[in-house]
N, C-alpha and C positions, 0 to 999 in steps of 0.2 A: 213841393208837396202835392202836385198834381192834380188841385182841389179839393183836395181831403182839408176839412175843415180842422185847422190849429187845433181847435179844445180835444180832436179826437186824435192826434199826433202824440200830445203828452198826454191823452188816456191811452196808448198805445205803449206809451214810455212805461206807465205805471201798471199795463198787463206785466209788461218783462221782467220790472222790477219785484212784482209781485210775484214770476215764475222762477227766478233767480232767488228771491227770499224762502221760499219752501220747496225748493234746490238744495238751498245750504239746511235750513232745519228737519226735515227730512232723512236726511242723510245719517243722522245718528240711529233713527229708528232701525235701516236697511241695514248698517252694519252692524248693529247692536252684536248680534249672535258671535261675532267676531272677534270684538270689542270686550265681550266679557268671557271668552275666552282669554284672552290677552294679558287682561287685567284681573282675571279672577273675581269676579264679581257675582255676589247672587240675587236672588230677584227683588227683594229690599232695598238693595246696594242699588240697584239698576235703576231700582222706581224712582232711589232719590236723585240718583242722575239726570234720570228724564225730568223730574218737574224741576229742577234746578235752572234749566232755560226759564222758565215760567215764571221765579224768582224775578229776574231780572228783567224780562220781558213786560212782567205786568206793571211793575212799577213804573217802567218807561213810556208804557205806552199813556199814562198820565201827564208825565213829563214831555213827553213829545209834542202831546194837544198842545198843552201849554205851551209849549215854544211855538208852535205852528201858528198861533194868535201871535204872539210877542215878536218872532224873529223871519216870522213866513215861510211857506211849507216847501219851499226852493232850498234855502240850504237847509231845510232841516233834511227834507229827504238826502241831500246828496252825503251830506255827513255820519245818518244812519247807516246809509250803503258801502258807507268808507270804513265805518267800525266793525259791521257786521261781518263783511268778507276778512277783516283782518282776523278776529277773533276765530271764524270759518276754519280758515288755516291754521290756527293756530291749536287746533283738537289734536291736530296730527300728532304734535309735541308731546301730548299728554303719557302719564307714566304711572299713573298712581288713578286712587278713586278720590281723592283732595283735589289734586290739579285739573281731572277733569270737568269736577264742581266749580274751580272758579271761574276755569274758557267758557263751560257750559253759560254759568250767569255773568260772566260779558257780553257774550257771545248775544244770547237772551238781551241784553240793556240794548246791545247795537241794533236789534232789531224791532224795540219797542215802539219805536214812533212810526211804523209806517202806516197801520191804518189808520188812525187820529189823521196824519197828514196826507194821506189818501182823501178822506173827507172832506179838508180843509181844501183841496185842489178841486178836486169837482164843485163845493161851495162858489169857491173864488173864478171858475172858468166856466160851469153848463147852467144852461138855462133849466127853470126848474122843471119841466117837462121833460127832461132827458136826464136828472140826475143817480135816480135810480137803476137806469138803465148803463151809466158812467161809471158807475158804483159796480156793477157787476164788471163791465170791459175791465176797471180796475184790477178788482180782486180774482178777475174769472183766471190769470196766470198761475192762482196759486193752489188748485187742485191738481195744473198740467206741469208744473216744475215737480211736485210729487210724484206723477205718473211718469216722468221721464227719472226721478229720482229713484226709481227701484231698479230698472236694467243697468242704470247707467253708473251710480257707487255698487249696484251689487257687482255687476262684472268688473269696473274699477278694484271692488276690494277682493276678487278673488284674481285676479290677473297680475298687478302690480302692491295689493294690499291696502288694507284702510286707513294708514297715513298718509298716503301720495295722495287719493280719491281726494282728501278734503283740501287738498291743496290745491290741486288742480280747480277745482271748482270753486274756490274762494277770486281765482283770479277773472273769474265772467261778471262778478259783482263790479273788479275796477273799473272792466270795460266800462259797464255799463253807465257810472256817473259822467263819463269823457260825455257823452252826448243828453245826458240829463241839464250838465250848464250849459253845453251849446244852444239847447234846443228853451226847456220851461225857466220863466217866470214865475213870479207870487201872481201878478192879475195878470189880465188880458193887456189893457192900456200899456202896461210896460214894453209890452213885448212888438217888437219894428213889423215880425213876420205877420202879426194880423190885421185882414182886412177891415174897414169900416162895416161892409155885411155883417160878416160874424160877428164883429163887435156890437150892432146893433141889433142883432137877434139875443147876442148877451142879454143887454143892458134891458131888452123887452121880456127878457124871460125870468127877472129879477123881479118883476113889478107882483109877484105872485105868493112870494117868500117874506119870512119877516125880516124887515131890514135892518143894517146898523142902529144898534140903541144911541138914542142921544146922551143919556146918562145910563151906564150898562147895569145889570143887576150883578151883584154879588156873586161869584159862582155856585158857593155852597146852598144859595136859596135855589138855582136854578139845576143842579146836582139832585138835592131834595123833593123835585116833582116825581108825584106814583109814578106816573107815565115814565121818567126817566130810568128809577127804579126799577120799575118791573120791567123793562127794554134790557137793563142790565142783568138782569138774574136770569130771561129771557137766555139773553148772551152767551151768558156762563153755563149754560146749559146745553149749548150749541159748543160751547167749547168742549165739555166734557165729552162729549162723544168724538170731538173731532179729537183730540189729544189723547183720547183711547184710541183712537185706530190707528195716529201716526206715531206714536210711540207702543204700545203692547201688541196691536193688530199682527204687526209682521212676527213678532219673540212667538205670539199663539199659534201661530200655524207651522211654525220651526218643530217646539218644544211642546204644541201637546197636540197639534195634524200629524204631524214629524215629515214635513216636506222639508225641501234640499234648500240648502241657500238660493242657487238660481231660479228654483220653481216658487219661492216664495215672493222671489224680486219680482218677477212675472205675474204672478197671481194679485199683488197687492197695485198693479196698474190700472185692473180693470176697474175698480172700484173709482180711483182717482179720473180717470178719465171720462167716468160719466159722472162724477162732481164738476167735472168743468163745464158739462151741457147744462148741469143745475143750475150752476153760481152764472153762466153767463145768460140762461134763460129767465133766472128771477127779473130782475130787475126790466126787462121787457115786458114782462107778465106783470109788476105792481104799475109800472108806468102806461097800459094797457087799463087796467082798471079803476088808477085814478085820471085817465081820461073819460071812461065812460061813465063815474060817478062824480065827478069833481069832488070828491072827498078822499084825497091823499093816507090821511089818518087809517080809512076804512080799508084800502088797497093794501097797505102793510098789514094791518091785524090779518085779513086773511087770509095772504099767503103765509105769515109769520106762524100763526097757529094751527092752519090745519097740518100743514107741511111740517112743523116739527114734531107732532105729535104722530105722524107717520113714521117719522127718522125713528123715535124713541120706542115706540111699536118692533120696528123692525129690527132695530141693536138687543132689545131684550128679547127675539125668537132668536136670534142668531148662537145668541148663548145655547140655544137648547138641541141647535141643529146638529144631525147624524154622519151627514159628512162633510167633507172639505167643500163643497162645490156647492154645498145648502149655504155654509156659513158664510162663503165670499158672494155668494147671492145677494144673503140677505145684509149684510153688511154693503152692498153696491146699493140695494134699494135705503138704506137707511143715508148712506152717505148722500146720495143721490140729492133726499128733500132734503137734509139738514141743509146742504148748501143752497136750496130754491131760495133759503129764507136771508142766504147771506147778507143780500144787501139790505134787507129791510130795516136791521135794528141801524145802520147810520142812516136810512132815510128817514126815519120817524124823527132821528135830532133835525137833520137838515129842516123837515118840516116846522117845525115847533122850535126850534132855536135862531135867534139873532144872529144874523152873521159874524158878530165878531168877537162872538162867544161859543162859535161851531168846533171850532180845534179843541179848548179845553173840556166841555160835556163829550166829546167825542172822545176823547180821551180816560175821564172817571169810566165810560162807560167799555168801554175797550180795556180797562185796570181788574172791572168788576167781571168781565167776560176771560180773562185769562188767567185769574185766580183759577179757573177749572182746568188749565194748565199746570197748576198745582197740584189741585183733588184728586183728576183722574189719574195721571198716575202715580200720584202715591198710595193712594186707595188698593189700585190694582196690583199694585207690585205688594203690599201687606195682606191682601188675600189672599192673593196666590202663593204666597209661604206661609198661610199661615193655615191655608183651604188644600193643597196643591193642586187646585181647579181655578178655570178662570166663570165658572157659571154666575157665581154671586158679582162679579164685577160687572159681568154684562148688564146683568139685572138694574142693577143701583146708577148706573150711565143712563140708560132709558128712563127712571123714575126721576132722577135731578133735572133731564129733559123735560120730562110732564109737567112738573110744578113748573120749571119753566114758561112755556106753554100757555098754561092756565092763568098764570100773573100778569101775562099779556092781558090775555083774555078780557080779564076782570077791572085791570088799572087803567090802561093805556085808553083813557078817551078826555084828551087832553082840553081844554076847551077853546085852544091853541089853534086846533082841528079844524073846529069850527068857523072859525075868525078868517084863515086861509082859503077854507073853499069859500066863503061867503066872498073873499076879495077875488077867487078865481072866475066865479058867475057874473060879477062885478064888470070884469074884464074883460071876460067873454060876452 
């Protein structure tokens, strides 16, 4: 490993798995246009399509925390990755708008656990002064498996078609578990390849966090804090834009820009590609400012809030914009901040949550965030048949954002907060 410190070997593991995860989900949105020619499907049929992953996604992603406490986030990842790519493959099959719905919501379950367990791996591996910043390396794969996911099923499904595409690309996910058990463990201690150093910059960078409960609380009391709460609706608000743009964003620029398949595969990169400068700059940025404030809590609310309320700004002009190259603007700048804030809403659990109740609050809250994997677009697919415009959808993506937003704002001052930076000054 060449020096590279272990805990950033498997946050390396967990960019790919993350580019590989929205690789495969992705992929439905690029072929859509194809897809429902194929199948005959109209924009209702389609909408319930797309939130149909979200079905089985959100509920998993509950389930997965929970197993990530219970079974540890080792095999839980590798067996998500095992499920997901099979199901992946398995769209190819599909033949009908039933059989679609049900690979969709497997497909969806196989994917549920990986941010809860994403969480629970940074928890268990980075010192608290890097976690947010882990938190992004994580997640920052899965803006750039989108961006490779428009040239790469879009020329896949016009070249060879869009049943081979998902097939093809279901087998990078197997790869990828062969070196997820070679390489990660649940803790650090487990693992032969780590040094006593890194191990002991761990185990000092713990002393900052709240530790293992000696008698745990409940989850549903600890589910039940505003702060948790409003992080979650937060969430879901960040979802609903991100699930308008990876599922209807590409259909609006087909079917009411009236660009070409190829020129929309293309056009719907740039936007992805500067979410991966967002998602992998947030968490530098809140870990930057709860260095210079020792108040953790305060570092997220303001990137969390100002930054989404920018995103939700920018997805409601976009609606209104005059041309194709207004709209994918303003959709880059909206994509942009919504991801600055990605990693915030698991760093506010990580802060304010006991370790070894990280996986499950990480999870309700990841349940409650991808409900908007439901909303948006079902929402958007019964507007637009029922409007034959997508302007009111845009609208109502930006204003679910804003309450968002604002519930941050107003809840989230946990007194959790408090207790943390007092033991971080403590330390320091």
């Amino acid at each position: 490993m060449m020096g590279m410190r272990l805990r950033w070997v498997i946050g390396s593991l967990m960019f790919l798995a993350g580019m590989i995860n929205y690789l495969d989900r992705s992929a439905l949105g690029v072929a859509a246009p194809l897809i429902r020619q194929d199948l005959h499907l109209d924009a209702s049929q389609l909408g319930i399509v797309f939130s149909s992953f979200s079905f089985g996604y959100a509920l998993f992603c509950f389930v997965g925390g929970y197993a990530s406490d219970r079974f540890g986030p080792r095999n839980v990842m590798g067996v998500s990755m095992i499920a997901w790519s099979i199901f992946c493959g398995l769209t190819a099959a599909a033949w009908s708008v039933a059989s679609l719905l049900v690979v969709r919501i497997l497909f969806g379950m196989g994917e549920g656990p990986i941010g809860s367990t994403f969480n629970k791996t940074v928890r268990n591996w980075f010192p608290h002064g890097q976690q947010a910043s882990a938190v992004s390396v994580a997640n920052a794969g899965t803006p750039l498996g989108a961006a490779v996911s428009g040239p790469v099923v879009g020329l896949l499904a016009l070249s060879v078609g869009w049943r081979p595409a998902f097939i093809i690309i279901a087998l990078i996910g197997i790869a990828w578990v062969v070196f997820w058990y070679a390489i990660a463990t649940d803790h650090p201690r487990e693992n032969g390849r780590i040094t006593s150093q890194e191990l002991a910059e761990f185990e000092d960078g713990q002393k900052t966090q709240p530790p293992p409960s000696a008698s745990p609380q409940p989850l549903g009391s600890l589910i039940a804090r505003p702060a948790i709460l409003a992080t979650a609706f937060a969430f879901f608000g960040y979802s609903c834009i991100l699930f308008f743009f990876l599922t209807w964003f590409p259909t609006y620029l087909v079917s009411a820009r009236h660009l070409s398949i190829a020129s929309m595969s293309f056009a719907t990169t740039i936007p992805w590609l500067v979410g991966f400068i967002g998602l992998t700059a947030g968490g530098p940025l809140c870990d930057l400012i709860f260095k210079m404030t020792g108040n953790p809590i305060l570092a997220r609310k303001l990137v969390l809030v100002v930054c989404l309320l920018v995103a939700a700004l920018c997805i409601g002009l976009a609606g209104e914009a005059d041309t194709v190259f207004s709209a994918v603007a303003l959709m880059t700048v909206s994509v942009f901040f919504m991801y600055l804030t990605g990693n915030t809403y698991w760093a506010i659990i990580l802060d304010t949550i006991e370790q070894d109740r990280v996986g499950g609050v990480s999870g309700f809250v990841h349940f409650i965030a991808n409900c908007g994997g439901i909303v948006a677009p079902l929402m958007t697919g019964f507007i637009v048949q029922a409007t034959g415009s997508f302007f009111a959808a845009f609208l109502a993506t930006g204003a679910i954002a804003v309450l968002g937003a604002l519930g941050v704002a107003v809840f989230v001052r946990a007194p959790a907060a408090a207790a943390i930076g007092g033991r971080l000054r403590a330390v320091g």
